[in-house]
N, C-alpha and C positions, 0 to 999 in steps of 0.2 A: 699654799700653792693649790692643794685641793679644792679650797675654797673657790679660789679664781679658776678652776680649771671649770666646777659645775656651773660656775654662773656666766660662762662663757659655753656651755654645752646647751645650758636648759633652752635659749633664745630658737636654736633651730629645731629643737625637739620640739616646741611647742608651734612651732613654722609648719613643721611637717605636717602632723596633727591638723592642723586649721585645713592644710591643703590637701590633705584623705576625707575629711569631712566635706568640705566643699565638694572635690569632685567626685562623692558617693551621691548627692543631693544635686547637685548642678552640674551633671555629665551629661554629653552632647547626646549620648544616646538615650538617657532614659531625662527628657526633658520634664524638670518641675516634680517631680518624684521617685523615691528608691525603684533601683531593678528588683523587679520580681525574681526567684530562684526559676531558673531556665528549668522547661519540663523535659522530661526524657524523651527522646528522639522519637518512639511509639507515638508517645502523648501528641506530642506538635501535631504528626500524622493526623492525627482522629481530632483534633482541632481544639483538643488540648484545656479545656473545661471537662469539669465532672458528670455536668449532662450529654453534653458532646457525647465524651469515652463512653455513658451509659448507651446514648443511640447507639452509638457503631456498636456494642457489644449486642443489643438487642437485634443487629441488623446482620451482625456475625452468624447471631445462634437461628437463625432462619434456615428452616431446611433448603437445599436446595436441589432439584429435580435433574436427574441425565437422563434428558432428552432420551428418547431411542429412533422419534421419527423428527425430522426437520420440517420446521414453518417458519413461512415470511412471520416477518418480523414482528406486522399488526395480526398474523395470527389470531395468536392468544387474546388480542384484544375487543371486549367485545359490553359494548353500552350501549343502554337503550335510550334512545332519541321516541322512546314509546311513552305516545300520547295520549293519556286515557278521555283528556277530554276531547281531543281532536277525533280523527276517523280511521284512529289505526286500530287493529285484532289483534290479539294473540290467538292461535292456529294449532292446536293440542294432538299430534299424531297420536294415537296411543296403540302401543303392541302389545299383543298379547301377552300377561304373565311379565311384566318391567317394573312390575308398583305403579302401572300408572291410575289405578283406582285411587290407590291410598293419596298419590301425587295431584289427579281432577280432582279430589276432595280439599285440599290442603288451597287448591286453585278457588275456589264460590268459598270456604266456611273458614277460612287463615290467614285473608290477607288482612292487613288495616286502609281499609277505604273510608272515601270519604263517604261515600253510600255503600255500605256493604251486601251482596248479596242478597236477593230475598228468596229466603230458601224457606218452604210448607213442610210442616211436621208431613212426614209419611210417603215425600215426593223424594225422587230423585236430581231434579230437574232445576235448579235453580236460576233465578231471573237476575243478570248481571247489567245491570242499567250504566249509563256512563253517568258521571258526580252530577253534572249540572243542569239535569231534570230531562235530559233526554233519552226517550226507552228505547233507542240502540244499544246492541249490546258491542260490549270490550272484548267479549271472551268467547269464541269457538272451543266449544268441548261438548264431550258426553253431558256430564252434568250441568252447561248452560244453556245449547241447544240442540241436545238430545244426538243421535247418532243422524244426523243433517243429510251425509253425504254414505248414509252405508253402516254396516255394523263392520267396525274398526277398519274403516278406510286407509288405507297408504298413500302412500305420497303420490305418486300418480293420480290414483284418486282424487286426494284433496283438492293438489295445486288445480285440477279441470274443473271440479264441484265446487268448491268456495264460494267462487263469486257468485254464479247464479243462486246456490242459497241462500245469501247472505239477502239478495238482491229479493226473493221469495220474500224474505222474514220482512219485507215492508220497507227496506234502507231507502230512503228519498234519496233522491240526488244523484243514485250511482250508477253514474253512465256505464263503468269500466272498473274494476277494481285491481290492485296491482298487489307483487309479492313485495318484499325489501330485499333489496340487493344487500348482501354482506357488508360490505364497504359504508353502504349508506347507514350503518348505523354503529358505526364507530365513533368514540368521542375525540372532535377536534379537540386539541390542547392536552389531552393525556395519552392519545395513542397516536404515533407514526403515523404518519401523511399519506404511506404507501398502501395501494390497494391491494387487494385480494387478486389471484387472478381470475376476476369471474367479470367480463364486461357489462353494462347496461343491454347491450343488445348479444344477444346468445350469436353462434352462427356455427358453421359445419368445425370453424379450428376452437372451436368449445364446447364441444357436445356433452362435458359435465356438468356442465355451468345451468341446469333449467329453472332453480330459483330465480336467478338475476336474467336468464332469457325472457321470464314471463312477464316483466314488467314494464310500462304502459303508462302513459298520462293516464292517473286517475285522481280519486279523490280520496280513496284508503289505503292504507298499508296493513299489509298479514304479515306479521311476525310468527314464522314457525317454533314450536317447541317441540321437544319429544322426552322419552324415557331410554337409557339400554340398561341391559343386565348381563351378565355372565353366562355366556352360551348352553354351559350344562345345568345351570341349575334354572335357567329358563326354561328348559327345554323337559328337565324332568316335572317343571312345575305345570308344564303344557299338558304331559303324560297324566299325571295325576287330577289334571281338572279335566280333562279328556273321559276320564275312567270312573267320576262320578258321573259322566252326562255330557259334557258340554261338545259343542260342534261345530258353531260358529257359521252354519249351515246355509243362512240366509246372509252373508257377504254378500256385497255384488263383486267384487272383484274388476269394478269397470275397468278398461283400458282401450284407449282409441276408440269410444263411443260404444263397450260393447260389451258383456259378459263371457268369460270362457265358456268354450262347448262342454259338453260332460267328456269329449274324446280328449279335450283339452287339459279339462281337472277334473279327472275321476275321484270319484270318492273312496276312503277306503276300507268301508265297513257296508253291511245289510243293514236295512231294516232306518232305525229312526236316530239310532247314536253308537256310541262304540262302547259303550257302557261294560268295566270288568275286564278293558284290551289293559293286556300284558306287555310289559316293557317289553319285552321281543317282540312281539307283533306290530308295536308303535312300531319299531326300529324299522320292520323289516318291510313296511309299506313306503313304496320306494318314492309315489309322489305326496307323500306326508306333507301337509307345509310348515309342519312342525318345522323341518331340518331347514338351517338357515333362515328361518324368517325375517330376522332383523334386517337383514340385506335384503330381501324379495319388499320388505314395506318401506325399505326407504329410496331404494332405485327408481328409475326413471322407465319403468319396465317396457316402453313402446320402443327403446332403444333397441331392443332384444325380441322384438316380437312379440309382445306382450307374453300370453301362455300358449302361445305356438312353440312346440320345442324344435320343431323341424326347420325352423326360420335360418337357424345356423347352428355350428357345432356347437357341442356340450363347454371346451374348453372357451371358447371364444366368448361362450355367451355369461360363461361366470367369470369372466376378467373383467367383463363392461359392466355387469352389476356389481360386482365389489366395487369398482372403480369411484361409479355416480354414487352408490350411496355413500362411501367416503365425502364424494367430492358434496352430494346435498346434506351431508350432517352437518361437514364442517361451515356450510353456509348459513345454515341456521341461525337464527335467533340465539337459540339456546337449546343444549340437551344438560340431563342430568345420567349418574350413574345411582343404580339401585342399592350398590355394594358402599356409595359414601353420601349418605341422606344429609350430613349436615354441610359438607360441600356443595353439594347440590343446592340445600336451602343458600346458602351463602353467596354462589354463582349466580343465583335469579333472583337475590335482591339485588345484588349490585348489577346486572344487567337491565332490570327494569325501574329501579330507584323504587322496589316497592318492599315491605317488610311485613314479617308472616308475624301472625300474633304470638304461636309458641314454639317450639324447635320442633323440628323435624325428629324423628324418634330410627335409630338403627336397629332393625330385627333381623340377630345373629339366627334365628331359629325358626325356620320356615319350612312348608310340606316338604318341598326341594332338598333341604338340609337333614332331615328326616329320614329320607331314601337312601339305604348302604347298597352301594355299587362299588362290586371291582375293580382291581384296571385296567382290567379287558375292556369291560361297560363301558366304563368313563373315554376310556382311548377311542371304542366306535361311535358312540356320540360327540368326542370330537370331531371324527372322520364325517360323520356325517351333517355338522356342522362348521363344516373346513371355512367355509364363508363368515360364516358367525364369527369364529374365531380371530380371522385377520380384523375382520372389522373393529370388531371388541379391543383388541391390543390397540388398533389407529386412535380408536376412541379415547380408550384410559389414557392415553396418552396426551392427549390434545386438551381431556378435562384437565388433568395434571397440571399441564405448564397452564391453560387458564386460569386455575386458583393459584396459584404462585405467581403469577403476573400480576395478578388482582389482590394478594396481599402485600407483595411489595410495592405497589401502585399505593394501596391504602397508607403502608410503614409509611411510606416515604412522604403522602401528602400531611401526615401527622407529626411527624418530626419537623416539616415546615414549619408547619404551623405552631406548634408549641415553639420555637424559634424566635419565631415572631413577638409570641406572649411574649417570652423572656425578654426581646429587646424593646417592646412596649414597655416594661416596669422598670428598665435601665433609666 
């Protein structure tokens, strides 16, 4: 009976069997081959391969910045549509004591051109030709055409002197030269659609907007640059080049076609320099232009009356120069920060698609750093860099979310593209 019982059992045991093997192999859901083991719910998420999970983990550990001041959206973004062989400038403010020496040097003797610089042992001055044999030059600065418009011209300055020197240096063709509106040189396809608010045509409901007021059917475009630094130890680094000698004496300080009276900018020392002035006496010379310079060289200073201080109050007239040079920095081209060289180096290759030959170098240890000041010191040279100060904070900030836009812009067209590879070799 056993016998017949197994040989009447084995027939659907072996039924079953056929029919688990068929539908492990030929189920509707995993057509023509075995189900994979299902990934863990995380996994699927992040898309569930091991280079996948690698990107998002790599995309995970990405710092990420909180904001303290808010920007439109294209803010942060900023690509240069800069033409080295067409007719556009770069436009080098440079302020006092920001690294912009070290910075116009890194500009003639660091980039990779295709015609580099031709710089004469012993000159300061170097000849920056554009690639394709014509002797225009690409680059406004100290060291490619010398101090053009003034010893260390601001921004007022420059945007009215540009053109006509540019026009001086022999430029054929240029009826009219124009600045670059923000907007215009942002890159379609990686940055937001939306514009800055600075229109093509300036007018009284934009009075911060004079980069993008100044522009004009022309045939060039200036790309501004600049430097900033950290208020106090610019400021002490001003004091100590001050105190070997320096004066800066022969500025013009043009504005509105015209130099300050002496009633207007007094000086605040005898004789030929201030040679051995003590950090109290910087302090306490009250039209120093030590205090807040960064703001006074990047404002629109006719706004305010140029250096007439009687034009309007004292409160009024430092809301509207905080205001414009906010509003003209962040219209810029490009600036850089003193306190992060290789950020900076990184921001103005990817803003102008150009690449410096060696890194940028960080010096923790400078005259500025040098100087032991209390807290008393340090808090009056805040006080009297209260301008400096806002500014600086708008700035670091604005650099900030720039370079994290601009690495996650990079992450993310790199994980494309390796993407891509991957499903190339599939």
């Amino acid at each position: 009976m056993d016998e017949r019982f197994n040989r009447w059992l084995l027939p659907p045991l072996l039924a079953l069997l056929f029919l688990l093997i068929v539908y492990q192999y030929v189920s509707p859901a995993c057509p023509g081959a075995a189900c994979p083991r299902r990934p863990p719910a995380s996994a699927a998420r992040r898309g569930g391969g091991p280079e996948e999970r690698e990107e998002e983990e790599e995309a995970a550990a990405m710092p990420r910045l909180a904001a303290k001041v808010p920007f439109a959206r294209g803010g942060p973004c900023r690509r240069g549509g800069f033409d080295m062989r067409g007719r556009d400038v770069i436009v080098f403010l440079h302020i006092q004591k920001t690294g912009g020496t070290t910075f116009g040097r890194h500009l003639v003797r660091n980039i990779h051109l295709e015609q580099p610089c031709y710089c004469r042992a012993g000159q300061k001055k170097c000849a920056c030709h554009r690639p394709d044999g014509d002797k225009d030059t690409w680059l406004f600065s100290r060291f490619s055409t010398g101090w053009s418009c003034g010893l260390h011209a601001d921004w007022t300055e420059l945007t009215s002197c540009v053109p006509a020197a540019m026009e001086r240096r022999g430029c054929a063709g240029n009826r009219t030269l124009r600045s670059v509106p923000a907007f215009q040189i942002l890159e379609i396809g990686s940055c937001p659609a939306q514009r800055l608010p600075c229109p093509l045509s300036g007018g009284p409901e934009h009075p911060g907007c004079p980069v993008c007021s100044n522009t004009r059917a022309g045939s060039r475009n200036f790309y501004y640059i600049t430097m900033l630094r950290d208020p106090v130890s610019r400021y002490l680094s001003e004091w100590k080049h001050v105190q070997r000698g320096a004066t800066w004496k022969t500025s013009l300080h043009m504005c509105d076609g015209r130099s300050p009276t002496p009633d207007e900018l007094p000086t605040c020392y005898e004789g030929d320099d201030w040679s051995g002035v003590s950090l109290q006496e910087f302090m306490d010379c009250s039209y120093n232009l030590a205090s807040n310079r960064q703001v006074r060289m990047l404002a629109d200073l006719s706004l305010v009356g140029c250096y007439n201080l009687t034009f309007m109050n004292e409160s009024e007239r430092n809301m509207i120069l905080l205001q414009s040079a906010k509003n003209n920095l962040k219209n810029m081209a490009f600036f850089g920060l003193t306190e992060f060289q290789r950020k900076t180096q990184y921001l103005f290759e990817r803003t102008f698609n150009l690449k410096f030959i060696s890194p940028f170098t960080q010096f923790n240890v400078t005259r500025a750093s040098n100087v032991d000041i209390g807290e008393d010191v340090r808090q009056r040279i805040e006080e009297l860099n209260f301008l400096d100060m806002q500014l600086y904070e708008y700035a670091k900030d604005l650099f900030l979310q720039r370079f994290q836009y601009s690495k996650q812009e990079e992450h993310q067209k790199n994980r494309l593209k390796r993407r891509e590879e991957r499903r190339l070799l599939r």
